[in-house]
C-alpha positions as CSV (number, residue, x, y, z in Angstrom):
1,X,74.0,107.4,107.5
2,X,76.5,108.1,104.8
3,X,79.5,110.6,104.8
4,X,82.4,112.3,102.9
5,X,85.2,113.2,104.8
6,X,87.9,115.3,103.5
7,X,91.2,115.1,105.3
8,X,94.2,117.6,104.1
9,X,97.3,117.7,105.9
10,X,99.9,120.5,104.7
11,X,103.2,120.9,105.2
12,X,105.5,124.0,104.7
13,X,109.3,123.3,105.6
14,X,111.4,126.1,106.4
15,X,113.7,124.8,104.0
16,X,113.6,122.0,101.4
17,X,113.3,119.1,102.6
18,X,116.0,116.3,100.9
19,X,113.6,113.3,101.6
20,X,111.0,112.5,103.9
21,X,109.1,109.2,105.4
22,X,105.4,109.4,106.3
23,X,103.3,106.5,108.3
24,X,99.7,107.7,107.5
25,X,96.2,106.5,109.5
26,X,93.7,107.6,107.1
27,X,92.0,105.0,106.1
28,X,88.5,104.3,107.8
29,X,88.1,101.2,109.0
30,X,85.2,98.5,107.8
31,X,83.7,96.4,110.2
32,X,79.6,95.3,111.1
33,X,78.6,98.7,112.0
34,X,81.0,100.9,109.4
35,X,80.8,99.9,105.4
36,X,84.0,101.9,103.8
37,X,82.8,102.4,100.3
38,X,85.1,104.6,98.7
39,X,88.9,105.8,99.7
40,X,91.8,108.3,98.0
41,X,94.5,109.1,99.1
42,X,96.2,111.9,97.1
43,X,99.8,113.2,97.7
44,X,101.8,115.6,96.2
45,X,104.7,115.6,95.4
46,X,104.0,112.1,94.1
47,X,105.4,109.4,96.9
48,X,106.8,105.7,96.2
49,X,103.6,103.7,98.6
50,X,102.7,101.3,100.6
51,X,100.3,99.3,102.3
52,X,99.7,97.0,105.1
53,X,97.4,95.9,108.1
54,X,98.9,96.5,111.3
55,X,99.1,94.0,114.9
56,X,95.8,96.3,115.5
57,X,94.3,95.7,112.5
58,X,94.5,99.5,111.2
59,X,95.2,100.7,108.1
60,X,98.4,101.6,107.4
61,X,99.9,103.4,104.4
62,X,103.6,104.1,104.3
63,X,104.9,107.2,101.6
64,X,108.5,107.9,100.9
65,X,109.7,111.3,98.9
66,X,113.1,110.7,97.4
67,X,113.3,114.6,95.5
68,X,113.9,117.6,97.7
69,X,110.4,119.7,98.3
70,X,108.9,122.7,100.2
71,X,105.5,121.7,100.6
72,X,103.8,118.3,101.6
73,X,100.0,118.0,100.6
74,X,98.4,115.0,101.4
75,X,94.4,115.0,100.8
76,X,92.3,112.2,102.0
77,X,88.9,111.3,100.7
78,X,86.6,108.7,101.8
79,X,83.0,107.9,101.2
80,X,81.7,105.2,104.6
81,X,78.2,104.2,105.9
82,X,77.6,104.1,109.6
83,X,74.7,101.8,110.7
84,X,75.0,101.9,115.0
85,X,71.3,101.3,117.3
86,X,71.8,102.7,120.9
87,X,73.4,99.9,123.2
88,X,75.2,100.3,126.5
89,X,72.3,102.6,128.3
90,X,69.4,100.1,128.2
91,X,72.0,97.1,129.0
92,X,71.6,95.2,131.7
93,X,75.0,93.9,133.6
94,X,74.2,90.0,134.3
95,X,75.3,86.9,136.4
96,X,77.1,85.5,133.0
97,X,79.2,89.4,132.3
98,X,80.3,88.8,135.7
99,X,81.5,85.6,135.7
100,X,83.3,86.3,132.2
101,X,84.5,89.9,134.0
102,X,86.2,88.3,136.8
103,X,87.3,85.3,135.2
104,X,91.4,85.1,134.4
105,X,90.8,84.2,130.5
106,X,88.8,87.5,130.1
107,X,91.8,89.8,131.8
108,X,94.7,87.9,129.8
109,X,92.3,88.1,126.2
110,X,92.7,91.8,126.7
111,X,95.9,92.3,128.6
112,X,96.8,94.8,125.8
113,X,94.1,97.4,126.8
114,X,94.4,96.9,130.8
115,X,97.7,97.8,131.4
116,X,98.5,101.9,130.8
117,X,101.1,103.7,128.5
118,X,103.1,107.3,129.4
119,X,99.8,109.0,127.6
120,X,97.1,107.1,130.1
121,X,98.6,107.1,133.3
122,X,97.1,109.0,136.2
123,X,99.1,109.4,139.6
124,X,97.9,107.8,142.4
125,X,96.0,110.6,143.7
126,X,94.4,111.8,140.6
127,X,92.9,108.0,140.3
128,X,91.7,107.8,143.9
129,X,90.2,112.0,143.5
130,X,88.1,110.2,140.2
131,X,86.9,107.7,142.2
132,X,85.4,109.3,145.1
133,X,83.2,111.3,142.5
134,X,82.5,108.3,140.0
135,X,81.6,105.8,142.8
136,X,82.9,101.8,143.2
137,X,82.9,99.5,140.4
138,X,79.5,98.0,141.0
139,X,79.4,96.5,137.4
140,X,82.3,97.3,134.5
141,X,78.8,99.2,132.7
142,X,78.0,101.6,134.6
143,X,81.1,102.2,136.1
144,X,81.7,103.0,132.7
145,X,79.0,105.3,131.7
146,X,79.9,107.3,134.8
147,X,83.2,108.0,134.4
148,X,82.4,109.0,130.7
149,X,79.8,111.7,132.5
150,X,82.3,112.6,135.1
151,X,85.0,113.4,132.3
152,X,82.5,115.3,130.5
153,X,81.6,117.8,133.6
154,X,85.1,117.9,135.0
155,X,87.5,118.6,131.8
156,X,86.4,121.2,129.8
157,X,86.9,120.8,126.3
158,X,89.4,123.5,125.2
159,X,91.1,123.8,121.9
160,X,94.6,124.7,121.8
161,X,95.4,124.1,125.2
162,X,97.3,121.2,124.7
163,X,99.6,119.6,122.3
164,X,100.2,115.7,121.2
165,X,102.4,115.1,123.9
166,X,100.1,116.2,126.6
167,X,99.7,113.7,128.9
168,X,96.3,112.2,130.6
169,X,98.1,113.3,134.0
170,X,98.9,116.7,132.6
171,X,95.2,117.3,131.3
172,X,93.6,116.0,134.4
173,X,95.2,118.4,136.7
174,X,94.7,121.7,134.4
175,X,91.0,120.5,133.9
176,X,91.1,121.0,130.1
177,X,92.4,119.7,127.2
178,X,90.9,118.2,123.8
179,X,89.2,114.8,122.9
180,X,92.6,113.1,122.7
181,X,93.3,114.0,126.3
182,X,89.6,113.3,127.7
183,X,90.0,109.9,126.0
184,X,93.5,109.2,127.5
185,X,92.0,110.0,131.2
186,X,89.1,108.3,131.0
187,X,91.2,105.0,129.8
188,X,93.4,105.4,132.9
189,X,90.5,105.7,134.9
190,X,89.2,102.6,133.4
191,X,92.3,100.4,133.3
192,X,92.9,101.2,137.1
193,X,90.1,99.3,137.5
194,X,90.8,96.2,135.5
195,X,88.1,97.3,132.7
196,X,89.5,96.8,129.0
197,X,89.4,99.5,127.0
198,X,91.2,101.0,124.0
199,X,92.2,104.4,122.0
200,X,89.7,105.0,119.0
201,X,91.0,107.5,116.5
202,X,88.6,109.0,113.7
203,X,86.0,111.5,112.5
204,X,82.9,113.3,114.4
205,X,79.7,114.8,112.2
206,X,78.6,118.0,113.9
207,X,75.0,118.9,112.6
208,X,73.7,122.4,112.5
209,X,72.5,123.4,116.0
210,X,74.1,120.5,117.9
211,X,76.1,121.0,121.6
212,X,78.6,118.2,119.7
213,X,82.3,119.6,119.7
214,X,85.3,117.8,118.7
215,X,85.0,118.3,114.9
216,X,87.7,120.7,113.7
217,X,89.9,117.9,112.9
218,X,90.1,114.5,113.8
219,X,88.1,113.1,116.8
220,X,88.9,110.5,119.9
221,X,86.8,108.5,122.3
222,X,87.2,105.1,124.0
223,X,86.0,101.6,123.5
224,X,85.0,99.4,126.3
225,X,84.6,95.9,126.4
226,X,81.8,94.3,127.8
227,X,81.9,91.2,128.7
228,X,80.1,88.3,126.6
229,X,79.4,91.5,124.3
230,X,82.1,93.0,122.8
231,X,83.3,96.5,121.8
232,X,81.3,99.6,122.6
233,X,82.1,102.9,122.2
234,X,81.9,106.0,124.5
235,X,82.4,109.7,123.7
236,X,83.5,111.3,126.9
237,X,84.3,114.9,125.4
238,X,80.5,114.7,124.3
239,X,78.7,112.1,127.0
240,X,77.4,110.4,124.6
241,X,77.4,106.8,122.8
242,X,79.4,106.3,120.0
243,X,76.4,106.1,117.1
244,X,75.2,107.7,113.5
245,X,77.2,110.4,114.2
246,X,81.0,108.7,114.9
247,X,83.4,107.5,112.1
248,X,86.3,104.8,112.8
249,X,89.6,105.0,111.3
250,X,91.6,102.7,113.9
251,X,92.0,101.7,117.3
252,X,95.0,100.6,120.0
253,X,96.2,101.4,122.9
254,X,97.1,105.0,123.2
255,X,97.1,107.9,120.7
256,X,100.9,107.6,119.8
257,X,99.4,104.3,117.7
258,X,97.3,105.1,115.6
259,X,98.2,109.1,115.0
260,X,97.1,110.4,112.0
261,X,100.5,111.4,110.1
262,X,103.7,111.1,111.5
263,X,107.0,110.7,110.2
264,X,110.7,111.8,109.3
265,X,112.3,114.1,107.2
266,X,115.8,115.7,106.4
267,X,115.4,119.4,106.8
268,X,114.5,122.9,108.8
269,X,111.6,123.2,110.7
270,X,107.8,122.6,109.2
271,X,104.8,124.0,109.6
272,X,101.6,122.0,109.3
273,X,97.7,123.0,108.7
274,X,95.1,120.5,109.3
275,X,91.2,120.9,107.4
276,X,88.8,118.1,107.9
277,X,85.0,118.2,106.4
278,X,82.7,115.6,107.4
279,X,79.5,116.2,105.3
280,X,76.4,114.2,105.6
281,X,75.1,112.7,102.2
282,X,71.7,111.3,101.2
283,X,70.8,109.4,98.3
284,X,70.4,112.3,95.9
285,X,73.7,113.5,96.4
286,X,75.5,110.2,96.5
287,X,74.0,109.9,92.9
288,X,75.1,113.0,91.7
């Protein structure tokens, strides 16, 4: 399946701004499931740039804005093939995943995605209410797929009711929140029991007449490892797979790495409006 995705962010300061310093997370990522065929990034005013790879292997562009300005506008465009089969439902846990689950090489390989951050930590009691519903670890799979489902019933998906700096503790006690905070709980829930898993940041395609939500700007779910597999991805806002209908910009440990703008400036307050399009393409169009 191929998209377009159009990412603007704009910026209105209550005053000029003197300079300002932006990290931006835009770029989709290319790896055996996701072909990135095209990318721009436009920005106005014009920035000095830069660009790197970072410890996660994201893409990372940096902009600095020397001249005083009002308005930030910075417009993303990228053309990416997805190519995903269902996985994890049909998979069967064996003798070999648990040997590699329980063994010490497999918990200090991924040391970075067991331990939790201020976002993905649940108190005590929050982790012990989760695990009366979801049930014991009987294999890191299923325990898995059942906290994803247990998310998805108990949290309802509600836009606006949290911010960035909600935390997975805050959003599990008021029950709601958005993608970013269903993805934050369900990695505290996993970590407390020793399962890797990490932060994915990116896009969601909504067709006509799906129950999908998640879509009005970027999207979050959570990648498991499984053992003697690798990474697989779960959408708890959605209780699905990750598959055709996911995009993958980065990944790490927590939100606060791989957000999709943030920065610095010298100025009043701002103002920022987000618009993301994810539009499905087929050959004809692509051509056009």
């Amino acid at each position: 399946m191929e998209y377009e995705i159009i990412h603007q962010n704009l910026f209105y300061y209550e005053k000029p701004v003197v300079q300002s310093f932006n990290t931006l997370r835009l770029k989709p990522r290319a790896d055996e499931c996701q072909r990135l065929m095209s990318y721009q990034n436009d920005v106005h005013p014009l920035p000095l740039r830069k660009e790197h790879v970072d410890v996660w292997g994201n893409n990372i562009e940096t902009i600095f804005i020397a001249e005083p300005h009002s308005e930030l506008a910075i417009k993303s465009t990228s053309l990416v093939s997805v190519q995903r089969s269902p996985f994890i439902q049909g998979l069967t846990y064996s003798t070999e995943m648990k040997d590699i689950f329980q063994s010490d090489t497999f918990a200090k390989q991924y040391v970075m995605f067991l331990g939790n951050t201020a976002y993905t930590t649940l108190n005590v009691s929050q982790i012990q209410e989760a695990l009366r519903e979801i049930g014991p670890v009987d294999d890191p799979i299923s325990f898995s797929l059942r906290t994803m489902a247990y998310l998805h019933e108990t949290i309802v998906y509600t836009p606006g009711s949290t911010n960035v700096q909600t935390t997975a503790a805050e959003a599990f006690a008021m029950r709601q929140g958005v993608c970013q905070d269903i993805t934050h709980v369900m990695l505290s829930i996993l970590r407390s029991q020793s399962i890797p898993s990490r932060y994915v940041s990116g896009y969601l395609y909504v067709e006509e007449n799906s129950s999908f939500v998640g879509d009005v700007a970027s999207h979050a779910w959570v990648e498991v490892m499984v053992p003697g597999i690798g990474w697989v991805g779960l959408d708890p806002t959605n209780n699905v797979e990750v598959l055709m209908n996911h995009v993958r910009i980065g990944s790490a440990r927590d939100y606060s790495d791989v957000s999709p703008v943030e920065g610095v400036y010298q100025g009043g307050n701002q103002t920022l409006e987000v618009h993301v399009q994810v539009i499905a393409l087929d050959s004809t169009e692509r051509g056009q």
